[in-house]
LONUMI-994881 format. One record per residue (C-alpha): x, y, z; residue in one letter. Coordinates in pm, whole numbers, m for minus. Example, Ala and Ser with C-alpha at 12.3 -4.5 7.8 and 13.67 -1.06 7.14 Angstrom:
2
SITE       c1       c2       c3   resn
SITE     1230     m450      780      a
SITE     1367     m106      714      s
// end
This chain:
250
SITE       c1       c2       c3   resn
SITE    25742   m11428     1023      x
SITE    25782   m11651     1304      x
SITE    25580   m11623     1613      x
SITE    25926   m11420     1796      x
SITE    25782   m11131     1585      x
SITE    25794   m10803     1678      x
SITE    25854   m10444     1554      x
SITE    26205   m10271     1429      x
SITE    26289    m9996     1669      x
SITE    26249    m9659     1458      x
SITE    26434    m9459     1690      x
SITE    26774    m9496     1719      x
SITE    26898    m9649     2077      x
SITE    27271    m9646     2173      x
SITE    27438    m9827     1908      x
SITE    27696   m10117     2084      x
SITE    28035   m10219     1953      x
SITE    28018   m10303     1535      x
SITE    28114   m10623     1542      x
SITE    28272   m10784     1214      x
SITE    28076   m10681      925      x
SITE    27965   m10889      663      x
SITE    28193   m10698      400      x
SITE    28455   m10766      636      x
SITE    28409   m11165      628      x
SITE    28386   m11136      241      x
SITE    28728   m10967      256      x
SITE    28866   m11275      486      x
SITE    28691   m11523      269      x
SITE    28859   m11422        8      x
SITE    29203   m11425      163      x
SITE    29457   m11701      138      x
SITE    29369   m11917      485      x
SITE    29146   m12191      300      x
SITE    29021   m12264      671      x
SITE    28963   m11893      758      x
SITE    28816   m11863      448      x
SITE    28566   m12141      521      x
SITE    28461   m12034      829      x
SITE    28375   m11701      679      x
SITE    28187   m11827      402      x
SITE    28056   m12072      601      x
SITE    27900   m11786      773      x
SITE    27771   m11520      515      x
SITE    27578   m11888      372      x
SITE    27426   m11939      688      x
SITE    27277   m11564      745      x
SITE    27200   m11516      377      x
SITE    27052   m11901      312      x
SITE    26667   m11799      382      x
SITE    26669   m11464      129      x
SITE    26857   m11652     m140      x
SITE    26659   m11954     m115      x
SITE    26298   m11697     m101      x
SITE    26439   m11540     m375      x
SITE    26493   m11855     m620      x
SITE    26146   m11970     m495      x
SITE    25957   m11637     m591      x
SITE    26072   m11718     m933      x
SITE    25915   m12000    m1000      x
SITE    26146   m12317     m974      x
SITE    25986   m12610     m760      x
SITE    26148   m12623     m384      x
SITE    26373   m12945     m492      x
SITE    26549   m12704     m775      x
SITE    26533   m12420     m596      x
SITE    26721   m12597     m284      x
SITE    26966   m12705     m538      x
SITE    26994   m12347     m733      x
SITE    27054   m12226     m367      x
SITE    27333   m12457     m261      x
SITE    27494   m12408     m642      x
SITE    27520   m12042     m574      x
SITE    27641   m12075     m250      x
SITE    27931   m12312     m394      x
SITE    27987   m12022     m605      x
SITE    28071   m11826     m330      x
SITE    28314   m12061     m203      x
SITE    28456   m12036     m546      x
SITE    28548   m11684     m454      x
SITE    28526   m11569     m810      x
SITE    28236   m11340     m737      x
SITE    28336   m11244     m389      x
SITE    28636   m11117     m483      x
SITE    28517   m10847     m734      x
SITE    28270   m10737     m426      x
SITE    28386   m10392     m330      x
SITE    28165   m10281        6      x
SITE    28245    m9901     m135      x
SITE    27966   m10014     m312      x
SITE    27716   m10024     m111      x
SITE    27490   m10241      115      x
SITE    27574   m10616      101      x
SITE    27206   m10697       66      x
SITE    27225   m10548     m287      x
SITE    27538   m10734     m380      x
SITE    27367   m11023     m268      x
SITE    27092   m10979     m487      x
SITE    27314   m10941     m783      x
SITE    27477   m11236     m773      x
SITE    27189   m11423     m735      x
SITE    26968   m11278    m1046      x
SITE    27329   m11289    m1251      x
SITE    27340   m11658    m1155      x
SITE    27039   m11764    m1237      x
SITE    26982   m11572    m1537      x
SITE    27302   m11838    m1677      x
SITE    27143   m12113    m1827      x
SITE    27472   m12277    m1840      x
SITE    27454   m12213    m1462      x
SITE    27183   m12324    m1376      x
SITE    27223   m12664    m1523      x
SITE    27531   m12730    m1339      x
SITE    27397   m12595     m980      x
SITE    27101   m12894    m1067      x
SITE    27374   m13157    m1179      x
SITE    27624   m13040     m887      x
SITE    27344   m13005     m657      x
SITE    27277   m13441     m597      x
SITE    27171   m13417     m238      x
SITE    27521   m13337     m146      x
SITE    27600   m13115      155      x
SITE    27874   m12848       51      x
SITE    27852   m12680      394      x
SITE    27737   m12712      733      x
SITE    27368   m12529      677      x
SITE    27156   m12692      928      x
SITE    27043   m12403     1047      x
SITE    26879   m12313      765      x
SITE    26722   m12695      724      x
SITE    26395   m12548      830      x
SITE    26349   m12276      595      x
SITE    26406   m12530      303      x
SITE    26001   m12649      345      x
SITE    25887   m12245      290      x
SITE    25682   m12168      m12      x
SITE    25591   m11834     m103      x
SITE    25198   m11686       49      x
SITE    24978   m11824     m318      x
SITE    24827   m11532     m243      x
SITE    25102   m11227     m216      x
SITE    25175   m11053     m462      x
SITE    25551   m10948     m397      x
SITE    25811   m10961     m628      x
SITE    26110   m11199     m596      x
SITE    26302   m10874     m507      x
SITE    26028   m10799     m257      x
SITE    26056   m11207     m129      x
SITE    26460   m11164      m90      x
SITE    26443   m10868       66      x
SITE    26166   m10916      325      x
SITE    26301   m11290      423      x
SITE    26634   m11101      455      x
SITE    26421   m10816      685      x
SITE    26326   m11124      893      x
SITE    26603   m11318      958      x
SITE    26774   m11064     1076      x
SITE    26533   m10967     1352      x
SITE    26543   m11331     1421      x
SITE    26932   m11323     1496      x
SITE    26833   m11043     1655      x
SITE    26618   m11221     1897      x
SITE    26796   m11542     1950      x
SITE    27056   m11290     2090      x
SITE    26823   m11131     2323      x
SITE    26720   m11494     2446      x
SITE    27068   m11588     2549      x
SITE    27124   m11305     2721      x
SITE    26817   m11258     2915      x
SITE    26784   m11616     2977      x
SITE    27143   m11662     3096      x
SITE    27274   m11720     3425      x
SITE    26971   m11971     3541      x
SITE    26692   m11724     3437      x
SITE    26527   m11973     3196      x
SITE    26187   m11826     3094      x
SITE    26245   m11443     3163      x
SITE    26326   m11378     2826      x
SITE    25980   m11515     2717      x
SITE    25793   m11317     2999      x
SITE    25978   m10957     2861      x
SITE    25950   m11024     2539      x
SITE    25570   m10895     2437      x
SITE    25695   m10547     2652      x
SITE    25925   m10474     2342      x
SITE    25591   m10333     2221      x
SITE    25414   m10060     2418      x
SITE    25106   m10345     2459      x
SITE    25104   m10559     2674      x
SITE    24726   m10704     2663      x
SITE    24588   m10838     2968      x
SITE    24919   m10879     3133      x
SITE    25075   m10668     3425      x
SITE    25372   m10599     3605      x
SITE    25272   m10775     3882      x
SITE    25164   m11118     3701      x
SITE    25474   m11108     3512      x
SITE    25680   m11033     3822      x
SITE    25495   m11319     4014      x
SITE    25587   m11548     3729      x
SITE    25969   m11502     3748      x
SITE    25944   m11464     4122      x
SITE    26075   m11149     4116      x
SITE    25975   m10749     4220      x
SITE    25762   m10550     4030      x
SITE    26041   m10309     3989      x
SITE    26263   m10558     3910      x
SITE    26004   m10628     3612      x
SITE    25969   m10272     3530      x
SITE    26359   m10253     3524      x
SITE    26399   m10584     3281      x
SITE    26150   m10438     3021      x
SITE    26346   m10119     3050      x
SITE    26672   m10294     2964      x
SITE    26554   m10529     2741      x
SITE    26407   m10246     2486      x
SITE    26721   m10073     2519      x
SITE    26902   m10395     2387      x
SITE    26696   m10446     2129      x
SITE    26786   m10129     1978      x
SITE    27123   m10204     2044      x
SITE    27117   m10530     1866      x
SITE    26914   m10407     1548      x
SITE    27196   m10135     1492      x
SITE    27448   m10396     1546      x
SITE    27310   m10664     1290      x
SITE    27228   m10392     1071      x
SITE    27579   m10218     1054      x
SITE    27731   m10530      959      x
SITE    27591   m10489      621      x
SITE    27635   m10154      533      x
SITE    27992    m9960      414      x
SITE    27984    m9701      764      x
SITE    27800    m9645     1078      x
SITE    27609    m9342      906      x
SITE    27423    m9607      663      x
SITE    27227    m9771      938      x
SITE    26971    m9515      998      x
SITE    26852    m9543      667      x
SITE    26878    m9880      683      x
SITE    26649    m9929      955      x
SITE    26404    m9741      754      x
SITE    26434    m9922      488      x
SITE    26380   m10258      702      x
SITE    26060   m10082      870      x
SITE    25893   m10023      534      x
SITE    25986   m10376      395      x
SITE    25858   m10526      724      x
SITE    25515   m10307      675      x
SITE    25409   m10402      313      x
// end
């Protein structure tokens, strides 16, 4: 995980407004707006790029095919043949995911044509997920490619997680803040005070104090929010978040 790291809250904090769930953008991609549709798929590709492309990695194909396998599945997606027999009644969208993916690969037939189709070109907009294309699996874990997916998923979410905490806490002109508040999110804080930090920012100790306060509390917020977009109801995230804290712990 990247060095933004840090724990999933286990106890629930206010949850925000759910935004547009991920079953919801599956429901709009496969609508009749080819541009709406796009932009949805466009989307799920984007969030999902790093699990799927762990995934394909886990099981063995170099990174060159396994880039390639990624993309092919991806333009599967855009397809809309799989997406529209996805029914969220089903359960989470991670698991869907998943599904697809092993069904896809496990097509020989498949599998050639993502490599032939695959050529070096772009089929959607994924540089955000450009860096993740150089990861190779630990030599030495031992996690399945079930594991891989679903711990890669685990961690980009916290990641959206954070970049949302960084533009909101380093809005406004208070560049750096974010950075300052961010080890507080865990109850230690080394060597550090309130004081240093609040010397840093040029601001009050209890102005500090107050940040690290809110900042938590947001976090939760966030988590619940990210996590709710993948799940059929609000009363899936709980268990949800559990599940994330055990994949994150193994």
């Amino acid at each position: 995980m990247s060095g933004d790291s840090v724990p999933v809250p286990i106890e629930p904090a206010p949850a925000g407004q759910f935004r547009t769930t991920h079953w919801s953008l599956v429901l709009r991609a496969t609508g009749t707006s080819e541009t709406e549709a796009h932009q949805a798929l466009e989307r799920l590709c984007k969030d999902y790029w790093p699990a799927v492309y762990a995934f394909i990695l886990r099981r063995g194909y170099s990174t060159e095919d396994a880039r390639d396998l990624a993309q092919g599945f991806f333009e599967r997606l855009l397809e809309k043949e799989w997406l529209r027999s996805a029914d969220a009644s089903r359960g989470r969208f991670r698991t869907f995911l998943l599904t697809a993916v092993t069904r896809f690969l496990s097509n020989e037939r498949e599998r050639a044509d993502a490599l032939k189709r695959g050529g070096g070109r772009t089929l959607l907009s994924l540089d955000a997920t450009e860096a993740d294309l150089g990861w190779v699996p630990e030599p030495a874990s031992q996690r399945t490619p079930e594991d891989e997916f679903e711990r890669r998923w685990a961690e980009t979410l916290l990641n959206r997680v954070l970049s949302r905490l960084r533009e909101e806490f380093d809005g406004g002109g208070r560049e750096g803040r974010f950075e300052e508040l961010k080890s507080f999110l865990t109850d230690d804080r080394g060597e550090r005070t309130y004081l240093e930090v609040a010397n840093r920012l040029g601001i009050s100790e209890s102005a500090v104090k107050s940040g690290i306060y809110r900042i938590r509390q947001r976090y939760g917020e966030l988590v619940r929010e990210e996590i709710s977009e993948t799940v059929e109801s609000p009363g899936d995230v709980d268990a949800e978040i559990r599940h994330l804290v055990s994949v994150l712990g193994n």
